[in-house]
MOPAC internal coordinates of N, CA, C and O (Angstrom, degrees):
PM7 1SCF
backbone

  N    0.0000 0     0.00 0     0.00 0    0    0    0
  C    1.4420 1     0.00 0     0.00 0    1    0    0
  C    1.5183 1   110.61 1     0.00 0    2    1    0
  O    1.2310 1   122.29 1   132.79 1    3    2    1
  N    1.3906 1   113.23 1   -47.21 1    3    2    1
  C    1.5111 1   107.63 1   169.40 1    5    3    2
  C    1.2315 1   135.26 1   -65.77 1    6    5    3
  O    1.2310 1   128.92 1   159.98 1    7    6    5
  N    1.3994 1   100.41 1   -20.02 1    7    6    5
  C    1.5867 1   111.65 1   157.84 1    9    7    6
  C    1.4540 1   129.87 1   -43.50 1   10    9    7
  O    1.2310 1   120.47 1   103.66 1   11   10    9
  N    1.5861 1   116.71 1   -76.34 1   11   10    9
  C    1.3109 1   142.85 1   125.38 1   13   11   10
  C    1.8045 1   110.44 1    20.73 1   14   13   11
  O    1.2310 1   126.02 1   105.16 1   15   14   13
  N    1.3874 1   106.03 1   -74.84 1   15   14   13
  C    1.6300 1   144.65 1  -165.51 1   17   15   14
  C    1.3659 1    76.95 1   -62.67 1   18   17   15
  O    1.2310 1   108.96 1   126.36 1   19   18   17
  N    1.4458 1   138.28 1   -53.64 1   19   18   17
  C    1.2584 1   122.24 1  -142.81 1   21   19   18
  C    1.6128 1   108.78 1  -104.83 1   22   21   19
  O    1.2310 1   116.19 1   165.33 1   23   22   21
  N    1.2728 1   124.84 1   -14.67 1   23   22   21
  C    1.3255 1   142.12 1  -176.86 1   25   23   22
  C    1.7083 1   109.88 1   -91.75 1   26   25   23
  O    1.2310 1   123.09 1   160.10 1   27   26   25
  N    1.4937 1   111.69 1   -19.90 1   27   26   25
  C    1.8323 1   120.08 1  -168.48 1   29   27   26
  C    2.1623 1    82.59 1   -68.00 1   30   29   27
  O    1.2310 1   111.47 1   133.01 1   31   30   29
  N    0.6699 1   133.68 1   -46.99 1   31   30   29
  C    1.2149 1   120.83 1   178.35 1   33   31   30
  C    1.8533 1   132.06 1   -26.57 1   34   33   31
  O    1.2310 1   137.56 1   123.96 1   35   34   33
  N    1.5059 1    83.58 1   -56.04 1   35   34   33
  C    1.4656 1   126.90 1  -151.02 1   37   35   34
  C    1.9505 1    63.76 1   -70.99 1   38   37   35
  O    1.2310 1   128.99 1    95.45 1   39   38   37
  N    1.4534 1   100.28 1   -84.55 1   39   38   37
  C    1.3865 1   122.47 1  -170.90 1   41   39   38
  C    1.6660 1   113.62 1   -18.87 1   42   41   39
  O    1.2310 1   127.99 1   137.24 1   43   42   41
  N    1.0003 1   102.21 1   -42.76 1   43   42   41
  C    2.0527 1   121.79 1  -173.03 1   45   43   42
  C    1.7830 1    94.44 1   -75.70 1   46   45   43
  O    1.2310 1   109.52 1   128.76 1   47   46   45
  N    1.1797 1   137.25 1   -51.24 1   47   46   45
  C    1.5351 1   150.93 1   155.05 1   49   47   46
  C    1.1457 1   126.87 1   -38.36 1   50   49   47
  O    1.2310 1   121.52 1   151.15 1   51   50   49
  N    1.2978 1   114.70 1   -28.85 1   51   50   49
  C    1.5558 1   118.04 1   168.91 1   53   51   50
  C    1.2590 1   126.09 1   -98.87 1   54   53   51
  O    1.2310 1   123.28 1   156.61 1   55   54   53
  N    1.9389 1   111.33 1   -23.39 1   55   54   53
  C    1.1193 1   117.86 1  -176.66 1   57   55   54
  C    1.4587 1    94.33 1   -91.68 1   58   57   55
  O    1.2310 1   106.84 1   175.50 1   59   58   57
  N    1.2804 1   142.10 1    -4.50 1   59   58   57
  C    1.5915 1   118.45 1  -179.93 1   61   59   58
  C    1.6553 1   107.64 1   -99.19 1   62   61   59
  O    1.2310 1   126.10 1   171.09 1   63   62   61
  N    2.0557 1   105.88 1    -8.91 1   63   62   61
  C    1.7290 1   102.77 1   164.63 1   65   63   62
  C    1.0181 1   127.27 1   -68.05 1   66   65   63
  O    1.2310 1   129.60 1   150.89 1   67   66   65
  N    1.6365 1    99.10 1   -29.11 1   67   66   65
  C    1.5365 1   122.59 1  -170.31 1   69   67   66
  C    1.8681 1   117.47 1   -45.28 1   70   69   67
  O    1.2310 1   101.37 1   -73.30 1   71   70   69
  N    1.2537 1   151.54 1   106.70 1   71   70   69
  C    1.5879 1   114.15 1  -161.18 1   73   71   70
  C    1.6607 1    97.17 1   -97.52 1   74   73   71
  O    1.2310 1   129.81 1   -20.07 1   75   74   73
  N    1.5269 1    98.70 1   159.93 1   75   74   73
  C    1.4032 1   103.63 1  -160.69 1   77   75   74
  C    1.5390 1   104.48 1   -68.41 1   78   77   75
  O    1.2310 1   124.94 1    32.34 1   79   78   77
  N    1.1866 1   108.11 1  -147.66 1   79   78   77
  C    1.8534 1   119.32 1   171.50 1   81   79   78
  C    1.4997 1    89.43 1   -79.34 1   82   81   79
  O    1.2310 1   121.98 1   -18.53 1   83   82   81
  N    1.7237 1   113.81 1   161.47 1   83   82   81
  C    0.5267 1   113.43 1   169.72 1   85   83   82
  C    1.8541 1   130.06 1  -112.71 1   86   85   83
  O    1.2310 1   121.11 1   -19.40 1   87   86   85
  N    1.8135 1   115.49 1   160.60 1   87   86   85
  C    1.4258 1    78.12 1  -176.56 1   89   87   86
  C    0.9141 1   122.12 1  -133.31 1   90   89   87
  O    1.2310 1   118.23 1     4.07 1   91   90   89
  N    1.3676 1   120.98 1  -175.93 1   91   90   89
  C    1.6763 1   126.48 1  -160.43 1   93   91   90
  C    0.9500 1   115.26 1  -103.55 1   94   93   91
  O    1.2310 1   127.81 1   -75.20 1   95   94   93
  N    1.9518 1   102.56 1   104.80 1   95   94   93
  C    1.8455 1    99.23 1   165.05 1   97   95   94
  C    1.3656 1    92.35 1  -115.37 1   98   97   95
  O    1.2310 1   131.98 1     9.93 1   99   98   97
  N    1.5107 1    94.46 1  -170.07 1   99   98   97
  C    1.6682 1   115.94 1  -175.17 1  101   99   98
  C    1.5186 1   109.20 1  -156.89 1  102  101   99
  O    1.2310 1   133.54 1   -32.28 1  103  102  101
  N    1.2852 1    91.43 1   147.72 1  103  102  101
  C    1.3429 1   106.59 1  -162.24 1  105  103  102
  C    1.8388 1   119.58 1   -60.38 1  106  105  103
  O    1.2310 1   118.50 1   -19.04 1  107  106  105
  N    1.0380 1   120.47 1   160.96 1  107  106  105
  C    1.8026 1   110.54 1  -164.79 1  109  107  106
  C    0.9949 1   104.19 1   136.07 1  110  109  107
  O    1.2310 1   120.20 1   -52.42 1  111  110  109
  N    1.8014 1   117.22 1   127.58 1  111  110  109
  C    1.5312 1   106.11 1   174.91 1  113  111  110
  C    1.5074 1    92.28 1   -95.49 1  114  113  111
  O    1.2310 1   135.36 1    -4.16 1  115  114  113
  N    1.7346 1    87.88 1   175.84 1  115  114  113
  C    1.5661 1    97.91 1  -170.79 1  117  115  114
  C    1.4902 1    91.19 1  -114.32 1  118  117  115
  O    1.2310 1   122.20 1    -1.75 1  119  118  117
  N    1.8312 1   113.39 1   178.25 1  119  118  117
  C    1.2589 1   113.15 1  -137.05 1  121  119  118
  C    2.0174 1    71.61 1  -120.83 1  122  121  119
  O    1.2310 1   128.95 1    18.14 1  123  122  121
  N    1.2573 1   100.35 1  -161.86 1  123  122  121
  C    2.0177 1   112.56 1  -167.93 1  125  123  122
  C    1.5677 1    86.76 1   -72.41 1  126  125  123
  O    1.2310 1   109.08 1   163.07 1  127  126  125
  N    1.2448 1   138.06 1   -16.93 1  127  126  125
  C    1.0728 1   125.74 1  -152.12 1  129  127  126
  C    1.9944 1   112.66 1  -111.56 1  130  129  127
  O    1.2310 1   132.92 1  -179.97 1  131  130  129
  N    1.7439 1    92.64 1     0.03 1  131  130  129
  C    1.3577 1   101.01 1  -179.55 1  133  131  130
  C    1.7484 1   105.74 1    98.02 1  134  133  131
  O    1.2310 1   114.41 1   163.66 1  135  134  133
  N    1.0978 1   128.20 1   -16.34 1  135  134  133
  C    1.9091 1   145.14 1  -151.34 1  137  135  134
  C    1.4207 1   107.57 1  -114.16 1  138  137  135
  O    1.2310 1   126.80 1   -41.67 1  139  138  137
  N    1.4173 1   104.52 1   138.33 1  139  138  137
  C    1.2146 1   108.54 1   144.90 1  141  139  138
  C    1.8503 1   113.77 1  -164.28 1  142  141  139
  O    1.2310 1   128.20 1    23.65 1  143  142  141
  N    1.5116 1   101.81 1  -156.35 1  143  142  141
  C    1.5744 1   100.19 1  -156.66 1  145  143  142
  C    1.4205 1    86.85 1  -111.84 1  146  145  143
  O    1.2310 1   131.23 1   -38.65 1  147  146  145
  N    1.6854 1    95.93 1   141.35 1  147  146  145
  C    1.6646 1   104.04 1   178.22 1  149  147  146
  C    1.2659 1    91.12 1   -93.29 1  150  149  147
  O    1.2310 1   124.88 1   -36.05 1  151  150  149
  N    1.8357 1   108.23 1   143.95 1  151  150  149
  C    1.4779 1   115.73 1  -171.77 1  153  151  150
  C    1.3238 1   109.02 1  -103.13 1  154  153  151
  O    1.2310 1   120.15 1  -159.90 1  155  154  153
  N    1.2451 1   117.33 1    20.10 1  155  154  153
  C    1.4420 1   134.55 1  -166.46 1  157  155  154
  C    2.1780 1    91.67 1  -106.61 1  158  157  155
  O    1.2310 1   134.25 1   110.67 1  159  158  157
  N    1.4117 1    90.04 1   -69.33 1  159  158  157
  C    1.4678 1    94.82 1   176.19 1  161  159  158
  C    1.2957 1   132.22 1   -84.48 1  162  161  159
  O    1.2310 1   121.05 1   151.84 1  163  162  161
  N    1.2685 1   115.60 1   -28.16 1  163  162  161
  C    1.5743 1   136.24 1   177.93 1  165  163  162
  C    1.9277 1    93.24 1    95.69 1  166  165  163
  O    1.2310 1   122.38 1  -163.69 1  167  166  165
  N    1.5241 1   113.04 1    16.31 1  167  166  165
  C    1.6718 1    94.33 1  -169.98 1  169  167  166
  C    1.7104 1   100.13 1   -94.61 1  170  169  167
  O    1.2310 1   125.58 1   -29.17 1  171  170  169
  N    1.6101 1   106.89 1   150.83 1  171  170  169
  C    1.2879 1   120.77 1   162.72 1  173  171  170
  C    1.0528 1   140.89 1   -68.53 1  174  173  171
  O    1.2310 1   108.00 1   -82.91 1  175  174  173
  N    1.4393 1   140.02 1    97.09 1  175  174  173
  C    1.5402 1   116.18 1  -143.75 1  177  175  174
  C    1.7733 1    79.36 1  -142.30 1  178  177  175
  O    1.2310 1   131.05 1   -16.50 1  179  178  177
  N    1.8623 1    96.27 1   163.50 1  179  178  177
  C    1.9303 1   104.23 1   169.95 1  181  179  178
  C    0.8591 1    88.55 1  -137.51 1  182  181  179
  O    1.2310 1   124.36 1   -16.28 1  183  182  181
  N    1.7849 1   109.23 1   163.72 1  183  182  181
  C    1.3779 1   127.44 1  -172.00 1  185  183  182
  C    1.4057 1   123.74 1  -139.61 1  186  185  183
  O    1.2310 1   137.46 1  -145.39 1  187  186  185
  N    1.6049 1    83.78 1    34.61 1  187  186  185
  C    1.9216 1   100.24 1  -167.05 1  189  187  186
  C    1.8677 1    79.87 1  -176.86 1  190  189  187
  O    1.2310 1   130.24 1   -26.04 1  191  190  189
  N    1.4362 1    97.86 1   153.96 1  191  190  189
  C    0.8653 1   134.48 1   176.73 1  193  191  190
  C    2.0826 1   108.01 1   -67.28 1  194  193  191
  O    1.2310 1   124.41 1   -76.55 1  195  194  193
  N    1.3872 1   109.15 1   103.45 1  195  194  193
  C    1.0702 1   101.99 1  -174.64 1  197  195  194
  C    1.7052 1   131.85 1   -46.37 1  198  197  195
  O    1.2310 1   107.30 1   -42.81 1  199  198  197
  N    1.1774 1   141.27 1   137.19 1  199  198  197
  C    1.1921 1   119.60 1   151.80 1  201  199  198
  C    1.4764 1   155.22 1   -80.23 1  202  201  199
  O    1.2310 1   111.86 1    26.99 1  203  202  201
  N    1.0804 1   132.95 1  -153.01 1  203  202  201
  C    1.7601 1   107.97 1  -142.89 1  205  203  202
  C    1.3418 1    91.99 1   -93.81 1  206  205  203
  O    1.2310 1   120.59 1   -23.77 1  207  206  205
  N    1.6717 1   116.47 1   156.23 1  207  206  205
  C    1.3327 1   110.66 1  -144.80 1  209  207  206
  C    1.3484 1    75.25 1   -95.56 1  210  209  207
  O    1.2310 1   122.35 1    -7.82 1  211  210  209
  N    1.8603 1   113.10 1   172.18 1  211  210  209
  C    1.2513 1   121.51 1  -143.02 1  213  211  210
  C    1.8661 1    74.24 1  -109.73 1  214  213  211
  O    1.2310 1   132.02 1   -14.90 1  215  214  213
  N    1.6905 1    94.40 1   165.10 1  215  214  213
  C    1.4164 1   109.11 1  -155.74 1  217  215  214
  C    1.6872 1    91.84 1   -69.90 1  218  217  215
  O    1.2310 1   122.66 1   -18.66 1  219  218  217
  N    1.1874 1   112.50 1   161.34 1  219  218  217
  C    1.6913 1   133.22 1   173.54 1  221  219  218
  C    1.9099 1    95.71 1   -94.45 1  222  221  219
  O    1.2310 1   129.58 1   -66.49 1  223  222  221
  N    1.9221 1    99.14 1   113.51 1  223  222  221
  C    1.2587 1   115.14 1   135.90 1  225  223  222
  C    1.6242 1   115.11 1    21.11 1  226  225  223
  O    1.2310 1   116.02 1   -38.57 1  227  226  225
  N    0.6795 1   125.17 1   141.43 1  227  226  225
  C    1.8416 1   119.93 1   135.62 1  229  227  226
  C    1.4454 1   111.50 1  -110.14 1  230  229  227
  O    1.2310 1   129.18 1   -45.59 1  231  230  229
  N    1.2672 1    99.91 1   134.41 1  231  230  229
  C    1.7991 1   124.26 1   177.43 1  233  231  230
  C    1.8504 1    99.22 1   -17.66 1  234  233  231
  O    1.2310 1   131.15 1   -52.20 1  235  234  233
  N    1.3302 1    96.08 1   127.80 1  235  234  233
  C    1.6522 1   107.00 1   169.97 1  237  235  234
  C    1.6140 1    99.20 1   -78.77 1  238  237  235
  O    1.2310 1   114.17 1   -72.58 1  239  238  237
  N    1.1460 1   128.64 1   107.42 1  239  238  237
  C    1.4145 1   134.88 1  -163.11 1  241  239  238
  C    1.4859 1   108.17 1   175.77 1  242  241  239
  O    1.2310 1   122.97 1   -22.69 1  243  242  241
  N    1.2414 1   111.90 1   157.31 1  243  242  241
  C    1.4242 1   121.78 1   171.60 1  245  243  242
  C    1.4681 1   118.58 1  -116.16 1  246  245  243
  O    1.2310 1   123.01 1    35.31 1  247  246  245
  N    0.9365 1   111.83 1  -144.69 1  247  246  245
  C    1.9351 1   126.68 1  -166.85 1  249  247  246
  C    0.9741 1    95.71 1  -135.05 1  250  249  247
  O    1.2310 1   112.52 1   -54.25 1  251  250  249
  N    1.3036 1   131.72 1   125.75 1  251  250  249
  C    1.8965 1   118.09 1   156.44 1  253  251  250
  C    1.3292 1   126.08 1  -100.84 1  254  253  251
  O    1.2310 1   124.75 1  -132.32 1  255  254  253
  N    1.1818 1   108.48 1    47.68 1  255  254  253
  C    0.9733 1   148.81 1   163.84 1  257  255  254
  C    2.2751 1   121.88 1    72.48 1  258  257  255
  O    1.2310 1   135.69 1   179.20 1  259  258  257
  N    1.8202 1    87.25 1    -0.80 1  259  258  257
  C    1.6221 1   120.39 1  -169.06 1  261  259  258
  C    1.6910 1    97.02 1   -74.87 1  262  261  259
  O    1.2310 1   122.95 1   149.12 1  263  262  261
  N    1.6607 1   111.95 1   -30.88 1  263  262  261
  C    1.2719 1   118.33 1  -158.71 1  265  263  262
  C    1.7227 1   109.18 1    99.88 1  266  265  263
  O    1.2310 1   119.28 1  -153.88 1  267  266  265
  N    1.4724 1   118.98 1    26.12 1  267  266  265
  C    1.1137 1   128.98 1   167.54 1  269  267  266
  C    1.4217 1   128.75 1  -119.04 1  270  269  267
  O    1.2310 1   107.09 1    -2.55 1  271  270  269
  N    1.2895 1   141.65 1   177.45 1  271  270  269
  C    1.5062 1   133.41 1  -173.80 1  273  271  270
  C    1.3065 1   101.91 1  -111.99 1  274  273  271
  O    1.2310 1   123.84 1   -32.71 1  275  274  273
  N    1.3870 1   110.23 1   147.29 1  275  274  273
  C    1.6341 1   123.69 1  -174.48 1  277  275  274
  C    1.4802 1   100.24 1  -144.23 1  278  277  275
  O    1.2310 1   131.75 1   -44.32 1  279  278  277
  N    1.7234 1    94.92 1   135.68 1  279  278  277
  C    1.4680 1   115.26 1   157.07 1  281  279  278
  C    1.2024 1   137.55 1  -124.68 1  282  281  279
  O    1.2310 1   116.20 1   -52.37 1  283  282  281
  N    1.4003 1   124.82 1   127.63 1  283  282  281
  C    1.2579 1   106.31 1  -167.43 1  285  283  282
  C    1.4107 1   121.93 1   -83.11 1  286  285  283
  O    1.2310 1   123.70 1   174.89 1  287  286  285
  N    1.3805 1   110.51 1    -5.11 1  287  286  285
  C    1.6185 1   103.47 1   157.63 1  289  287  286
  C    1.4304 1   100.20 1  -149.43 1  290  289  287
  O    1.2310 1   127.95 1     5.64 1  291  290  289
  N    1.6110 1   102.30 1  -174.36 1  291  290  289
  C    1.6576 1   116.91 1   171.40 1  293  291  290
  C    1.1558 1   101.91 1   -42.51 1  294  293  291
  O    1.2310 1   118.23 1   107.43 1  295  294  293
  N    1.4169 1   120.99 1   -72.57 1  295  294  293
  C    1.5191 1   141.43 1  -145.44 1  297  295  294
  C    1.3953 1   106.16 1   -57.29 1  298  297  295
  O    1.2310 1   128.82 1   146.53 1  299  298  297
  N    1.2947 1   100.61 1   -33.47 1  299  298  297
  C    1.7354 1   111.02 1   169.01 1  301  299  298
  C    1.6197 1   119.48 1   -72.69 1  302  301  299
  O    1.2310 1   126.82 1   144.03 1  303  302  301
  N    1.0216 1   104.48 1   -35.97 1  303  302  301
  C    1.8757 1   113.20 1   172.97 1  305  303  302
  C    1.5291 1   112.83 1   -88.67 1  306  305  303
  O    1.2310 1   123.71 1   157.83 1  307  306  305
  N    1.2072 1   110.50 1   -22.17 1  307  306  305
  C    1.3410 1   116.50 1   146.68 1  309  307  306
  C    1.8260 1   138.27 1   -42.59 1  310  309  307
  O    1.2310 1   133.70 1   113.60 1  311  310  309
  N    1.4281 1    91.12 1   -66.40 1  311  310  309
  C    1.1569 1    98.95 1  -176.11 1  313  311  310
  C    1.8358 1   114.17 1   -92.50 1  314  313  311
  O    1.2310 1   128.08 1  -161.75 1  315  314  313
  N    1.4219 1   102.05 1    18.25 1  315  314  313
  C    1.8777 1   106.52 1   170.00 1  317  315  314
  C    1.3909 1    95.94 1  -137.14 1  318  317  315
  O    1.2310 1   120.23 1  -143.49 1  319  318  317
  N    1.5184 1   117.16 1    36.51 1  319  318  317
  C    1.4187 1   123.39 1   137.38 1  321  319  318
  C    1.5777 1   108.00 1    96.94 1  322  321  319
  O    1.2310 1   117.72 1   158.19 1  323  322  321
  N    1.2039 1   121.94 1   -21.81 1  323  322  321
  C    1.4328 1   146.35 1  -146.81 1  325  323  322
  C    1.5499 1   110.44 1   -80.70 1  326  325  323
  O    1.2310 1   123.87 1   153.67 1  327  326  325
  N    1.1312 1   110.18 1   -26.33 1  327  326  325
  C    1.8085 1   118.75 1   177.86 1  329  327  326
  C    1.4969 1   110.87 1   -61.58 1  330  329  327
  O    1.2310 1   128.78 1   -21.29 1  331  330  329
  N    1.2014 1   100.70 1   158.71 1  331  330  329
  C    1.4458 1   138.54 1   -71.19 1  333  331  330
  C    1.2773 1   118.95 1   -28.57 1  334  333  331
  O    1.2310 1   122.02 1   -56.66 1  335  334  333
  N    1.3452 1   113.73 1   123.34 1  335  334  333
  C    1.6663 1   122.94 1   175.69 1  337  335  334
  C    1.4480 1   118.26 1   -71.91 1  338  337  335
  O    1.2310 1   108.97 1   -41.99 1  339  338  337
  N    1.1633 1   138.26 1   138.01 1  339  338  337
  C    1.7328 1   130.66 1   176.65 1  341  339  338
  C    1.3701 1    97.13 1  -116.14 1  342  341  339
  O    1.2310 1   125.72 1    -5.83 1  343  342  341
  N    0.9744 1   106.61 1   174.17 1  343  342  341
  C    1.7129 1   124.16 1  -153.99 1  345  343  342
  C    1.4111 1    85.51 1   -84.92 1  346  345  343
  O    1.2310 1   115.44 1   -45.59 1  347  346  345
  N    1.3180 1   126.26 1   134.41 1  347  346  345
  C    1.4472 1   125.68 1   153.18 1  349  347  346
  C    2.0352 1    86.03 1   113.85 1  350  349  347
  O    1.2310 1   112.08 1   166.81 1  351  350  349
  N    1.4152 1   132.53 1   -13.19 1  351  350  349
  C    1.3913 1   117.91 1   175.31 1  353  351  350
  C    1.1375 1   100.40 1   -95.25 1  354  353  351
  O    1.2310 1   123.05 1   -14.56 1  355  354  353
  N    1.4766 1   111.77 1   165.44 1  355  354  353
  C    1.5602 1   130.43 1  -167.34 1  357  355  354
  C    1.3876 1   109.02 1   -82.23 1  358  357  355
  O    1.2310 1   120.75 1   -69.95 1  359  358  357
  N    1.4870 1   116.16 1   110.05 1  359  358  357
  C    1.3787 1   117.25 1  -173.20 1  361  359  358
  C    1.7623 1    94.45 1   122.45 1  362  361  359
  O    1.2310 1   112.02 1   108.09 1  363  362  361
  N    1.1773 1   132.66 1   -71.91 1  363  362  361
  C    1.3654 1   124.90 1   172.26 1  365  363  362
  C    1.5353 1   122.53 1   -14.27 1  366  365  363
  O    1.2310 1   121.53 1   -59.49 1  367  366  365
  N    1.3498 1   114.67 1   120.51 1  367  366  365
  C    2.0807 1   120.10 1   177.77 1  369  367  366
  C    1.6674 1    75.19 1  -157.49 1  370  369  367
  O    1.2310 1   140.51 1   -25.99 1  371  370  369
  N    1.5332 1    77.82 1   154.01 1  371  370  369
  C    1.2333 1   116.85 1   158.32 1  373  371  370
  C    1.7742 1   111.48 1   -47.74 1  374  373  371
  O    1.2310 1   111.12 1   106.62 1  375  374  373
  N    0.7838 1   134.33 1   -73.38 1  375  374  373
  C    1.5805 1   151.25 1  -169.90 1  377  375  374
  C    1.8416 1    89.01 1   -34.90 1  378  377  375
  O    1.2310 1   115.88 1   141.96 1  379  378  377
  N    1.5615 1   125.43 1   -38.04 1  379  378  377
  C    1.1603 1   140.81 1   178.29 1  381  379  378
  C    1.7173 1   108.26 1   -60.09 1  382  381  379
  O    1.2310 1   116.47 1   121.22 1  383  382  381
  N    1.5702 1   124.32 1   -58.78 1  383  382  381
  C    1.0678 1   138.37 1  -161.64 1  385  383  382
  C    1.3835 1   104.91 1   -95.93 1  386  385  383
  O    1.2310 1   117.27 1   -67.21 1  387  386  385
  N    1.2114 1   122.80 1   112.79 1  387  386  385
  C    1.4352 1   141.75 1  -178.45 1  389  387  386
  C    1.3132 1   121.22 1   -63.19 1  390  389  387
  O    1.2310 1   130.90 1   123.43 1  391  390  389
  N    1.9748 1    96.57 1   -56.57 1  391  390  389
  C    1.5943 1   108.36 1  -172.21 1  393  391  390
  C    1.6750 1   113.30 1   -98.99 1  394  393  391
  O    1.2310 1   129.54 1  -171.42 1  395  394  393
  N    1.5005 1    99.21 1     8.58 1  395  394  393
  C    2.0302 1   115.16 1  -161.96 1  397  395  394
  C    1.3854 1   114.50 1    15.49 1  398  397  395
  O    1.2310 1   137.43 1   -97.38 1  399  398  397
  N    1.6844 1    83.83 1    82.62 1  399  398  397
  C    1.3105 1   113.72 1   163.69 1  401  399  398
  C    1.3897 1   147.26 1   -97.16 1  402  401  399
  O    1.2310 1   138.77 1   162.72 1  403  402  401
  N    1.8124 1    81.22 1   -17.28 1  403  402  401
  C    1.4799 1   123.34 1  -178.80 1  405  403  402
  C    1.1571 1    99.72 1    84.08 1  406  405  403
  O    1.2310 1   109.13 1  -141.07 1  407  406  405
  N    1.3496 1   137.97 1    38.93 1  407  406  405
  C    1.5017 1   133.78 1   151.90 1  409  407  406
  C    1.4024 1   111.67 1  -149.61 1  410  409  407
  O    1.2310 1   128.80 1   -73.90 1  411  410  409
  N    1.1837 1   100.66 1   106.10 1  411  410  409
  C    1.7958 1   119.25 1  -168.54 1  413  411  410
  C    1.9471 1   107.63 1   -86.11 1  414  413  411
  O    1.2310 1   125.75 1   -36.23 1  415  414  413
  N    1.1086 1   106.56 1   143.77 1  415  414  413
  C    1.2850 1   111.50 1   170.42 1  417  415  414
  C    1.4707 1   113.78 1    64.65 1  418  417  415
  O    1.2310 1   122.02 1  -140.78 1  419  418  417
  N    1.6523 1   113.74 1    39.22 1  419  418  417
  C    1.1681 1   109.38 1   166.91 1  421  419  418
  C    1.1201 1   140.80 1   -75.25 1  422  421  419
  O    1.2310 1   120.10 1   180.00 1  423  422  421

């Protein structure tokens, strides 16, 4: 047993020269997000922990000057997330609601 006791050293020294398995990457840079597309499969894969997602836009919209939001069309309340507007949300007019239903830009 003291033998043993006296060799776990030796033993701990050889296994950290030893090199492990080895592993398999492949070549490809990766994108801000750590990712990219294998051109073999077309699949999306990351290889790091993504980073922090990049800030969200602010609403394509204005002020009308009341302290409320204005659009001058759907396509605009559309594309800053805001569709369908109901009567009484910020950004909602008439000029919005076609059939005045009280829900514009449906």
């Amino acid at each position: 047993m003291g033998r043993l006791t006296a060799l776990a050293p030796a033993f701990v020294a050889l296994a950290l020269l030893v090199p492990g398995p080895a592993a398999h990457a492949h070549p490809g840079g990766l994108d801000a997000n750590g990712c990219h597309t294998n051109r073999k499969t077309g699949e999306y894969h990351c290889h790091r922990a993504a980073a922090s997602p990049p800030p969200k836009a602010p609403p394509s919209s204005r002020s009308n000057g009341a302290g409320g939001t204005y659009y001058a069309n759907c396509a605009q309340a559309r594309a800053a997330g805001a569709a369908p507007l109901r009567r009484g949300d910020p950004g909602y007019r008439a000029g919005l609601d076609r059939d005045d239903d009280g829900i514009a830009c449906e």
